[in-house]
C-alpha positions in Angstrom: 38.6 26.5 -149.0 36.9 27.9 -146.0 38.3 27.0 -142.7 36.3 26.9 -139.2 39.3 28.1 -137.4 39.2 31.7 -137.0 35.7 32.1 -134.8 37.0 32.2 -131.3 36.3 33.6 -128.0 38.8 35.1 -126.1 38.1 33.7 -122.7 37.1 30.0 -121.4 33.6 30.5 -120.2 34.9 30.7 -116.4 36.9 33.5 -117.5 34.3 35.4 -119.4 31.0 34.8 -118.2 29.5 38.1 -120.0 29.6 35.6 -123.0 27.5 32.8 -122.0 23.6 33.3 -123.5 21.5 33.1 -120.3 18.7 30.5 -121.1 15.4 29.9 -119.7 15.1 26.9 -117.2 13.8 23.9 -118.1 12.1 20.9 -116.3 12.3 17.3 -116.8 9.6 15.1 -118.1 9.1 11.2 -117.3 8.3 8.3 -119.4 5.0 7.6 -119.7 4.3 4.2 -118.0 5.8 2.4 -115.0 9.5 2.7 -114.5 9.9 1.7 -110.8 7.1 -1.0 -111.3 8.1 -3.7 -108.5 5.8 -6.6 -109.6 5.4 -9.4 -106.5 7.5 -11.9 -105.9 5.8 -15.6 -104.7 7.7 -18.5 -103.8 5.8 -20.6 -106.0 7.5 -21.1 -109.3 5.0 -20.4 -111.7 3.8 -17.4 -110.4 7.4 -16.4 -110.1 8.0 -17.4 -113.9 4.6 -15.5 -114.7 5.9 -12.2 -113.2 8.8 -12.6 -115.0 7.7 -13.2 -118.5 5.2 -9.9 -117.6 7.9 -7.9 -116.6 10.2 -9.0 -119.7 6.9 -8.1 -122.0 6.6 -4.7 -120.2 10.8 -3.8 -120.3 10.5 -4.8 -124.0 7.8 -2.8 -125.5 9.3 0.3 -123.0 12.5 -0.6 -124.9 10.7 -0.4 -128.7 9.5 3.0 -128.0 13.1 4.0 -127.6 14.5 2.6 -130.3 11.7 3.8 -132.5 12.4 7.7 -131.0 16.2 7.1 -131.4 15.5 6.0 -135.4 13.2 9.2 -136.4 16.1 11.0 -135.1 18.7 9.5 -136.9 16.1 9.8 -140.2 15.5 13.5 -139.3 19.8 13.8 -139.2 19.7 12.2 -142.6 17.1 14.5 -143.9 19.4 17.7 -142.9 22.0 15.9 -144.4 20.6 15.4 -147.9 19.0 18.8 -147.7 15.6 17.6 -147.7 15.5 19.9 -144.6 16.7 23.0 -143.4 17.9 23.8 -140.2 14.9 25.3 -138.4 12.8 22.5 -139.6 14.9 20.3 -138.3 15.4 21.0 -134.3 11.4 21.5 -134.9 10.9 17.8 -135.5 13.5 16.7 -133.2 11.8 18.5 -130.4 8.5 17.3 -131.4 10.1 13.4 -131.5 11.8 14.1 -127.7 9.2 16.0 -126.0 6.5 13.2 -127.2 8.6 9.8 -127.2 5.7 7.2 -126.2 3.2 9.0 -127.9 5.4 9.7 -132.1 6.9 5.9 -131.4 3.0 4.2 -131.1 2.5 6.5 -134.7 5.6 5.7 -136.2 6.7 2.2 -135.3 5.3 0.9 -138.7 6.2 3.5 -140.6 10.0 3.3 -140.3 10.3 1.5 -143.5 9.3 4.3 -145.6 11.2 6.1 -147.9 12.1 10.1 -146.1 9.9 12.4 -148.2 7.0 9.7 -146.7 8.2 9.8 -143.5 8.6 13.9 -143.6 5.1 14.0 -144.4 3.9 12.0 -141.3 5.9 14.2 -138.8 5.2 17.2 -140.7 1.7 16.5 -140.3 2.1 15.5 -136.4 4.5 18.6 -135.8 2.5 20.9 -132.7 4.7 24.0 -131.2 4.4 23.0 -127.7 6.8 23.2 -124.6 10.4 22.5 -124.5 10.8 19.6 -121.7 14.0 17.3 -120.6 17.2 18.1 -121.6 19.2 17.5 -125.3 22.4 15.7 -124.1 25.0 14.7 -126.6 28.0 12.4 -125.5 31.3 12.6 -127.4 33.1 10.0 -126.0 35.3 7.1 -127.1 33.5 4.1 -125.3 30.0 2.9 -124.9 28.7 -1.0 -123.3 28.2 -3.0 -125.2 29.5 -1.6 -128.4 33.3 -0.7 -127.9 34.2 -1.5 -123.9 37.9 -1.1 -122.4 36.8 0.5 -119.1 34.4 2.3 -116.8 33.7 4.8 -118.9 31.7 2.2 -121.5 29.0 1.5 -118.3 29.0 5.1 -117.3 28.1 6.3 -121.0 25.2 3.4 -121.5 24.3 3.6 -117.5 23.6 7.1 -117.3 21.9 7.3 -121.1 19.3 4.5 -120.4 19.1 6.9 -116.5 18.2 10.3 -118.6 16.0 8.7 -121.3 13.6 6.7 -118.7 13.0 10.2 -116.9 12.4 12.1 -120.1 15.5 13.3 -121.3 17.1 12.9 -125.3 20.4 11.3 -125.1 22.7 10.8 -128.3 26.0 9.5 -128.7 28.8 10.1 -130.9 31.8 7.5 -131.1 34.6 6.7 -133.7 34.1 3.8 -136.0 36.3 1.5 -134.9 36.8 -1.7 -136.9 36.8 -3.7 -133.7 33.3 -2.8 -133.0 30.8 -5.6 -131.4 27.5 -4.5 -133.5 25.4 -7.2 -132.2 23.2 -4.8 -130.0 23.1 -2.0 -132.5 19.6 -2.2 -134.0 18.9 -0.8 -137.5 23.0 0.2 -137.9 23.6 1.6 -141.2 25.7 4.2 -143.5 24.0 7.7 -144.2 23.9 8.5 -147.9 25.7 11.9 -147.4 29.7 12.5 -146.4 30.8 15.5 -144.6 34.1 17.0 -144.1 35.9 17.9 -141.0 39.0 20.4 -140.6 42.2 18.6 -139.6 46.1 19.7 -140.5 44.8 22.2 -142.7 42.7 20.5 -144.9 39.2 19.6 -145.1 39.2 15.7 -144.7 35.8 13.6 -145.9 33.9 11.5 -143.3 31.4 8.6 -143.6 28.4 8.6 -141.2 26.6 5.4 -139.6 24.1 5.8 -137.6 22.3 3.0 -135.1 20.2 2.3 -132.1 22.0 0.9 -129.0 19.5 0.1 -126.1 17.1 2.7 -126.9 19.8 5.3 -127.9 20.7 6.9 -131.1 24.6 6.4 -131.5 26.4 8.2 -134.8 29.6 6.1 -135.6 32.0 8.8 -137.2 34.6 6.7 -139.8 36.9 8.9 -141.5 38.4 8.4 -145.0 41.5 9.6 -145.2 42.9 8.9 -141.6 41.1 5.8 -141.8 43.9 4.0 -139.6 42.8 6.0 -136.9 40.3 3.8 -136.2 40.6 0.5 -138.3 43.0 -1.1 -135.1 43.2 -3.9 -132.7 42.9 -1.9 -129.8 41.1 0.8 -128.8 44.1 2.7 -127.0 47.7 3.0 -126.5 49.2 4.1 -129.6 51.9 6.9 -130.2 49.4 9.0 -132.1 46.4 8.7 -129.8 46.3 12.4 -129.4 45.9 13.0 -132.9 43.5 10.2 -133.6 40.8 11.5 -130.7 41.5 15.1 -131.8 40.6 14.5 -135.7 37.7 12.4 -133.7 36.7 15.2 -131.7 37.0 18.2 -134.1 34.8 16.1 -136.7 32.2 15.3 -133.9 31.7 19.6 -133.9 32.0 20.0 -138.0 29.0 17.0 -138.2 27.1 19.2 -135.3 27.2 22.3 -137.2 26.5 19.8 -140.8 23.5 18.4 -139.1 21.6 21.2 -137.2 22.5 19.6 -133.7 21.8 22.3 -131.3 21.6 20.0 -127.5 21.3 21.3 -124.1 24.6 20.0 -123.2 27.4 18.8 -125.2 29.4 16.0 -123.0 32.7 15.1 -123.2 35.1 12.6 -121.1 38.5 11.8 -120.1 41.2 13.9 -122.1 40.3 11.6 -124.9 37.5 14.3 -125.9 38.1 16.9 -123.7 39.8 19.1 -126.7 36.3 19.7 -127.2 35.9 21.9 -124.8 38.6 25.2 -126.3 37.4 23.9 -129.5 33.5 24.7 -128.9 34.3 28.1 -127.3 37.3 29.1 -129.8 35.9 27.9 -132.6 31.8 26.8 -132.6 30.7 28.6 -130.0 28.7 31.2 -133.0 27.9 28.5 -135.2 24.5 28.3 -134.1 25.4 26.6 -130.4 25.4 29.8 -128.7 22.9 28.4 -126.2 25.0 24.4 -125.5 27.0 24.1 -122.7 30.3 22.0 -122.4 29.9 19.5 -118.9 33.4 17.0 -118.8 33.2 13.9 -117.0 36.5 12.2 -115.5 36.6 9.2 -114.6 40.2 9.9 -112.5 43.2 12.0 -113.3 45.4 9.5 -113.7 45.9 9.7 -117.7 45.8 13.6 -119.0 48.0 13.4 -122.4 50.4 16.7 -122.2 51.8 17.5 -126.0 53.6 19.8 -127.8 51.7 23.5 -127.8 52.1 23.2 -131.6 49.9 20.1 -131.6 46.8 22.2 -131.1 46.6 23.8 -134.5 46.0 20.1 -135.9 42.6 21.1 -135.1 42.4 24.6 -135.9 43.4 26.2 -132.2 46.1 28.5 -131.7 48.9 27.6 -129.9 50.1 30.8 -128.9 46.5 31.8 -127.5 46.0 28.5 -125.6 49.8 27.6 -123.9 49.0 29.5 -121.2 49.1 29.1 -117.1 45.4 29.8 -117.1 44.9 28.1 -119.7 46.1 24.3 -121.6 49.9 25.0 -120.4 51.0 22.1 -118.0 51.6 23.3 -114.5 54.6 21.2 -114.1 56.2 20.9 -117.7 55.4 24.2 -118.6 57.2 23.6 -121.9 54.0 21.4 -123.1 50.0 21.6 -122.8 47.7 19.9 -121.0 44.3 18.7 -122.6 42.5 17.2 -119.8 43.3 20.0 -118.1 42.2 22.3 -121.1 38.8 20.5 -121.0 38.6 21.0 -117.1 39.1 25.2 -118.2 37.1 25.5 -120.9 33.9 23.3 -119.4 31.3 24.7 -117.6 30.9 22.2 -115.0 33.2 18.5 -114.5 32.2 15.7 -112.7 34.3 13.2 -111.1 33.7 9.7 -110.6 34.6 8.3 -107.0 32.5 6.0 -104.8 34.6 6.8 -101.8 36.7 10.1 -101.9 35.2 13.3 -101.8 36.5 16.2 -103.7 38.6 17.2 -101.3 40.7 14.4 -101.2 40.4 14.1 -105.1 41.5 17.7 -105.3 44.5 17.5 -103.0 45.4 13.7 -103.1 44.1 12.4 -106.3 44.9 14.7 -109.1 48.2 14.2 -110.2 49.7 17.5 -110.4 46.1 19.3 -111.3 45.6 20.6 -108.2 46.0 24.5 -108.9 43.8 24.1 -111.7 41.0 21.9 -109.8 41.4 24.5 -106.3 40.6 27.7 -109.1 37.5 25.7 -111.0 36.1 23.8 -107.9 33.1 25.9 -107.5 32.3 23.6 -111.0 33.3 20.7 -109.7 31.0 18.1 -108.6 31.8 14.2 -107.8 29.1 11.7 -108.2 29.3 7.5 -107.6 29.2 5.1 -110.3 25.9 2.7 -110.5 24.5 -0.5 -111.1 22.9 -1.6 -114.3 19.4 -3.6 -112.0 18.3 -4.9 -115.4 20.7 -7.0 -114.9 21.8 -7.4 -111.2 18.5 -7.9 -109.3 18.0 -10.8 -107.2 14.4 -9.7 -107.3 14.3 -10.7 -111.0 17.7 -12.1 -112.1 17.4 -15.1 -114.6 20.2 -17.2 -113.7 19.2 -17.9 -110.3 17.0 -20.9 -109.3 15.0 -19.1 -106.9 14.3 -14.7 -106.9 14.5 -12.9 -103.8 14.0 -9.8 -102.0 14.7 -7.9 -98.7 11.7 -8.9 -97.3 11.5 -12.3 -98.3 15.5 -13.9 -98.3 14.0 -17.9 -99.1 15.3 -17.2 -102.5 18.8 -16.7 -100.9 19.4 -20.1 -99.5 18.3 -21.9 -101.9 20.8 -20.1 -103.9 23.6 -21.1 -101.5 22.0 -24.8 -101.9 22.6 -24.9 -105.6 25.6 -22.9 -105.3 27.0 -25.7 -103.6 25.6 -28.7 -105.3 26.5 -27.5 -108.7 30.0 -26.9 -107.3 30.2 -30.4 -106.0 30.7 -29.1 -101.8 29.8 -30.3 -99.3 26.8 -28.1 -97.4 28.7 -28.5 -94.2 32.1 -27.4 -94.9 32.9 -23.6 -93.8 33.9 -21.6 -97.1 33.7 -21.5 -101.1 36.4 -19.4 -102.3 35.7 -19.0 -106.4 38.2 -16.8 -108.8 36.5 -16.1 -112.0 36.7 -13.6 -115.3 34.1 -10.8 -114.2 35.2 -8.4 -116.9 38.2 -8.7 -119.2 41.3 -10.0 -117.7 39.5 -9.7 -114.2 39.8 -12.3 -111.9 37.6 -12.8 -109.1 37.0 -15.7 -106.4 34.4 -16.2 -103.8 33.8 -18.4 -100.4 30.9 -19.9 -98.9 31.1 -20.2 -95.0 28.5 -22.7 -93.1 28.7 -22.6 -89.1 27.7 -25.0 -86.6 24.4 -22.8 -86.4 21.0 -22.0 -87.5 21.8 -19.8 -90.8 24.6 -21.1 -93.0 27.0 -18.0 -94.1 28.7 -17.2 -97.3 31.4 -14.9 -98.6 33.3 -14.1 -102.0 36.4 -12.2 -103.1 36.6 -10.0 -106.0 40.0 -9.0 -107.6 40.8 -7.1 -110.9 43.8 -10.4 -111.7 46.0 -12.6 -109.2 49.0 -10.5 -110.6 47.7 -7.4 -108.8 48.2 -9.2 -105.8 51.1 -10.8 -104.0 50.3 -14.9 -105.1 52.4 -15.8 -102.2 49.8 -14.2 -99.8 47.0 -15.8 -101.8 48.5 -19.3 -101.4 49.3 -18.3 -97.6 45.6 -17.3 -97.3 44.6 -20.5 -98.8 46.4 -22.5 -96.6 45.3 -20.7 -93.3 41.5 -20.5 -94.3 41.5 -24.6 -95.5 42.6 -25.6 -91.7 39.3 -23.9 -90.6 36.9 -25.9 -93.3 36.9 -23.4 -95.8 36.4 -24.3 -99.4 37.9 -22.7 -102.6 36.8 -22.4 -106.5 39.1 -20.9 -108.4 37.3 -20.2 -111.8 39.2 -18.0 -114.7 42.7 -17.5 -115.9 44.7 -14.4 -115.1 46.2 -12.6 -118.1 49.5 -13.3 -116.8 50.4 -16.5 -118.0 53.5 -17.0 -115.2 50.3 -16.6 -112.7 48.4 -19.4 -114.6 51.1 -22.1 -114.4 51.7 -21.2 -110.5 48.3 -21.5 -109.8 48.0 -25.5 -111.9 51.5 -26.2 -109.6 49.5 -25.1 -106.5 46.5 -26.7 -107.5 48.7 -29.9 -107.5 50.8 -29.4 -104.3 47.3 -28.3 -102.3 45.4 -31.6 -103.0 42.1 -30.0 -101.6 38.7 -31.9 -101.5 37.4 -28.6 -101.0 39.5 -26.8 -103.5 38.3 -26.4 -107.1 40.1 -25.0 -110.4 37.6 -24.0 -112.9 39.5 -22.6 -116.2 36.9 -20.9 -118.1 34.0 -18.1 -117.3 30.7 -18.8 -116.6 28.1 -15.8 -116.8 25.3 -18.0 -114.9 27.6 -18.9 -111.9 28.9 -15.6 -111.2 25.2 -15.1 -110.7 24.6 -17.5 -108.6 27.7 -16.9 -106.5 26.9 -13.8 -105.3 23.6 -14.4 -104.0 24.7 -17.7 -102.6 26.8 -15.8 -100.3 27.1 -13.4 -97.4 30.1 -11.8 -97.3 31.6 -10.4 -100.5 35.8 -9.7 -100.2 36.8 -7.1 -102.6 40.1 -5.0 -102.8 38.5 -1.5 -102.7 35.1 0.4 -102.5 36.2 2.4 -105.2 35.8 -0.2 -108.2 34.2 1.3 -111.0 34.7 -1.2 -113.4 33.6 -4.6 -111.5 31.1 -2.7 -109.0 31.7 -5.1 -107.0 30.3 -3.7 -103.4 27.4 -2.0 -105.5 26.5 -5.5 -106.6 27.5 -7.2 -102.9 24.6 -4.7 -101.4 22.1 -5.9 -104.2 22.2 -9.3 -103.5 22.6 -9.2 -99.9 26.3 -9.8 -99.4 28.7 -7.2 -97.3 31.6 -6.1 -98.9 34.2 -6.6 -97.1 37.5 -4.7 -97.8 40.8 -6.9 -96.7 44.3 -7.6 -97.2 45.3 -11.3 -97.2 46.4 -10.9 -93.6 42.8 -10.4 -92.3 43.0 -7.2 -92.0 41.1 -4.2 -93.4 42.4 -3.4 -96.3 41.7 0.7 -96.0 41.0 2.5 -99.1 40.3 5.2 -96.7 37.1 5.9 -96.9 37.5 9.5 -95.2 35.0 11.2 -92.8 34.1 14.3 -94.9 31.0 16.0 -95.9 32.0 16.4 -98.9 31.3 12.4 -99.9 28.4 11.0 -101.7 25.3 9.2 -100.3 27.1 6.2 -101.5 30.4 6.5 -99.7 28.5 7.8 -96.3 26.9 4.9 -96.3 30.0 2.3 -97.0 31.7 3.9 -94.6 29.1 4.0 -91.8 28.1 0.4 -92.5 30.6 -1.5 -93.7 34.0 0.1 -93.7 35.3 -0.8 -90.5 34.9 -4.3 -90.9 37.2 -6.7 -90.8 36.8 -10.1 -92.6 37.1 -11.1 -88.4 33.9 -9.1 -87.2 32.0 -10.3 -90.1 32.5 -13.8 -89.4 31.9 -12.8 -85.4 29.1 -11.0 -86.0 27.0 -13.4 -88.6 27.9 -16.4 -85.6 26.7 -14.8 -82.7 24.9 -11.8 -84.0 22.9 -13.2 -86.5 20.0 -11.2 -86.0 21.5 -7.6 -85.7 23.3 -9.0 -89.1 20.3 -10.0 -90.9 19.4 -6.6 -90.1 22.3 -4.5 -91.7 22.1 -6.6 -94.9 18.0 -6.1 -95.2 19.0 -2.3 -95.2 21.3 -2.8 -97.3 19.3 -4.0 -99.8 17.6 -2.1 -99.7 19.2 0.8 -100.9 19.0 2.1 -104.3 22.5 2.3 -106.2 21.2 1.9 -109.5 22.4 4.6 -112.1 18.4 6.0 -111.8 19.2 6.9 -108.2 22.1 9.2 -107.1 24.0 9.1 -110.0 21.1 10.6 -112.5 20.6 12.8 -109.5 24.0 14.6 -109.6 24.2 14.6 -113.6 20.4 16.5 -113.6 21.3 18.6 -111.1 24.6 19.5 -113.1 23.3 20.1 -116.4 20.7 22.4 -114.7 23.0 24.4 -113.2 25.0 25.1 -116.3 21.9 26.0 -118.5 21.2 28.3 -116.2 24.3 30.5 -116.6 
């Protein structure tokens, strides 16, 4: 039995550049139709409801033509499979079905329910040699919204694929099929009739292939037969064998590549989970018809890397004694074992890191957690880029659990949001503060406050927190105590995953006694809505929050975040004066990141125009993951096909 181990490289493509394929450049082509369409906004409710059920239409057919692209592909992978197809046939039809997406789905969205050789005959027919536009990207990764979500990473995947396929780009995604997975939002999910096999401890090990549509994007769910407990769970991570489960994940990921003709621009990988890819693609696939791909790793921080035994890395068909190295996997501090995260920073041809706030100085010399050398040798590929927001659903402008829309131009919406934020919470709307701690996100806790002065504009404000354990409870209940003798109000709404949190928080909810204090014990999607744009200042632990966003969504609805300890002072995730930083952490830390819950309060009472101001602006911003984020990722893969 024929084993894909033995076709190497010698060098990581930094250290041999003479064997990268120089390609031609290519140039990105949009969606036909209106993505930034900005429909008007009337205070009058049915015109309000009209522009929202036209915009819904207009979203939803946009959507369709996705999906119905994303399925031909999937169909076209089958076809290769079964051999209906050869190879050259094959990246043919898929080019055809990328470079053309609105134009093959208005053909083909009645004609998905024929049988292939039907189907092959339609897109035969269609197929024109024409120009090569947008980029092929292909995601290996471990986690994608809504489908299997543990972290940031989930948002990032689905953020940045919806981002590349609006502005003309083919996005794919490749994840394990877990047994935990939430297939409500995967349209037309199904098992291929073909198996293939992937190399793994020196066999050949047989793989079942699903494939799906999740928001417009073709997902392949990889489920392997004999390892089949890889996958078939409770969680998603944090077993002992979690290196060898995402390695027989990764390495079968390439073998299904090669199986299926899959020949992408870019091949991306994240966190250490899949960034084995990387030696594995230039040791091993590199001359398997992917001489022209190129390896880009995202990392969402450095915190996790997974360092192993060298001997490990023949699981997968690398060499050990080729790959323990200084220059290469070996750990720089325990030089006795490897490194993979730092093996997928070597052996990738650019790496982007996520930070809202640090620049990748400070990520380099502060934030690496030991990886330093290695990041200081490869930062000419090194590029940092912020997280964003999904708008389709954080927009005031458009947001369906809100009783009135908004915009920067036209903030009526706002307070009547405040109104029914403090009617349906039972408050009075003369009392200073609303303080709310709900479930944002799994085991996240959050709360929020609504402040009303003795003046013209009321004034709100929220805090955000990732769960009352992070966080010293004896501050909180100080805090509590402090802010109720100045007429602030509280809504605690949630439970914190610590259950000793839970039953101090009932005995304080007991001892406090509050008319304006309220305990609300389970999540509600619509009021976390309606809390943020009911208020003005948002309260959050960190700018760098890449799960909850919450400044990103504080800035959308016209809210300042506001970065504090429980003292009332600013709690400083140094947000450091550099070049280096993104557009995103300029502008925190030029607007917002000097000040204090004190000054915000100051500033909305006695300068409530200049504030009014400073939150229209900020609103104005775009933070979405169509802005600076896409931006950055273009910009990256570019580069790299290029070399």
């Amino acid at each position: 039995m024929e084993i894909l181990a033995n076709t190497v490289i010698h060098f990581p493509p930094r250290l041999s550049k003479s064997r990268l394929l120089k390609s031609n450049s290519v140039c990105c082509l949009r969606l036909e139709g209106h993505d930034n369409m900005e429909l008007p906004l009337s205070s009058n409710g049915g015109s309000t409801t009209k522009n929202d059920n036209i915009w819904r239409l207009f979203r939803e057919a946009q959507q369709n033509k996705l999906s119905v692209s994303s399925e031909l592909l999937l169909r076209i992978d089958s076809m290769v499979l079964t051999g209906m197809i050869d190879i050259k046939e094959a990246s043919e039809l898929r080019r055809l079905v990328k470079d053309y997406r609105i134009e093959v789905a208005d053909l083909f969205t009645q004609s998905l329910h024929k049988e292939d050789m039907e189907l092959l005959a339609e897109l035969r027919y269609l197929f024109h040699k024409r120009k090569k536009n947008g980029y092929h990207i292909i995601h290996i990764c471990t986690e994608m919204e809504p489908v299997v979500s543990v972290g940031s990473l989930a948002s990032y995947v689905t953020g940045l694929s919806r981002a590349l396929q609006r502005k003309g780009n083919l996005v794919e995604v490749i994840l394990p099929k877990y047994a935990s997975l939430d297939i409500g939002d995967v349209q037309g999910l199904r098992e291929t009739e073909m198996e293939f096999y992937s190399y793994f401890n020196g066999q050949l090990h047989a793989n079942r292939v699903w494939t799906g549509v999740v928001y417009g994007i073709g997902v392949t769910f990889i489920q392997p037969l004999h390892y089949s407990s890889f996958f078939s769970r409770e969680r998603i991570y944090g077993y002992s064998d979690d290196f060898e489960r995402f390695t027989y994940f990764s390495r079968a990921s390439l073998d299904y590549m090669v199986k299926s003709a899959k020949k992408p621009d870019v091949l991306h990988i994240h966190n250490w989970h899949t960034a084995i890819v990387g030696p594995l693609f230039w040791d091993v696939f590199v001359n398997q018809g992917l001489e022209a791909t190129r390896i880009l790793l995202t990392c969402q921080d450095f915190d996790s890397q997974c360092l192993q035994q060298p001997d490990k890395l023949a699981l997968c068909g690398l060499d050990p004694s080729r790959l323990n190295r200084p220059d290469r996997l070996q750990d720089n501090t325990k030089t006795q074992l490897v490194n993979i995260l730092k093996g997928g920073v070597v052996y990738s041809n650019k790496v982007v890191i996520m930070s809202s706030i640090h620049s990748k100085g400070t990520i380099v010399h502060s934030l690496s957690h030991g990886l330093e050398p290695t990041l200081a040798i490869h930062k000419d590929k090194l590029v940092v880029s912020p997280c964003g927001i999904d708008d389709s659903i954080w927009d005031p402008s458009k947001d369906k659990f809100l009783p009135e829309n908004y915009i920067a131009d036209n903030m009526k919406g706002k307070a009547v949001c405040k109104a029914a934020l403090q009617k349906h919470l039972a408050l009075s709307k003369h009392a200073s503060t609303v303080v709310c701690i709900k479930h944002l996100w799994k085991f996240a806790i959050f709360f929020g406050l609504v402040r009303s002065f003795p003046m013209k504009k009321d004034s709100s404000m929220w805090c955000i927190f990732s769960d009352v354990s992070d966080v010293d409870l004896e501050n909180l209940k100080a805090a509590i105590w402090v802010a109720s003798r100045r007429n602030i109000q509280f809504v605690f709404m949630g439970a914190s995953k610590t259950p000793k949190i839970n039953r101090e928080l009932q005995l304080f909810e007991e001892e406090l006694k509050d008319e304006n204090t309220r305990f609300i014990n389970k999540y509600d999607e619509a009021l976390s809505h309606l809390i943020l744009a009911g208020s003005d200042i948002i309260l959050c632990q960190s700018f760098h929050d890449a799960v909850l966003q919450v400044p990103l969504k504080a800035v959308r609805y016209g809210a300042a975040p506001v970065a504090i300890t429980f003292n009332d002072k600013v709690f400083r995730n140094i947000l450091e004066h550099d070049p280096g930083k993104t557009k995103f952490a300029h502008y925190m830390s030029t607007a917002f990141a000097n000040l204090s819950l004190s000054q915000a309060l100051d500033e909305i009472k006695n300068k409530p125009s200049h504030w009014n101001m400073k939150i229209m602006d900020a609103m104005s911003k775009d933070f979405s993951w169509d802005a600076e984020c896409y931006d950055i990722h273009i910009s990256a893969y570019a580069s790299i096909k290029n070399l």
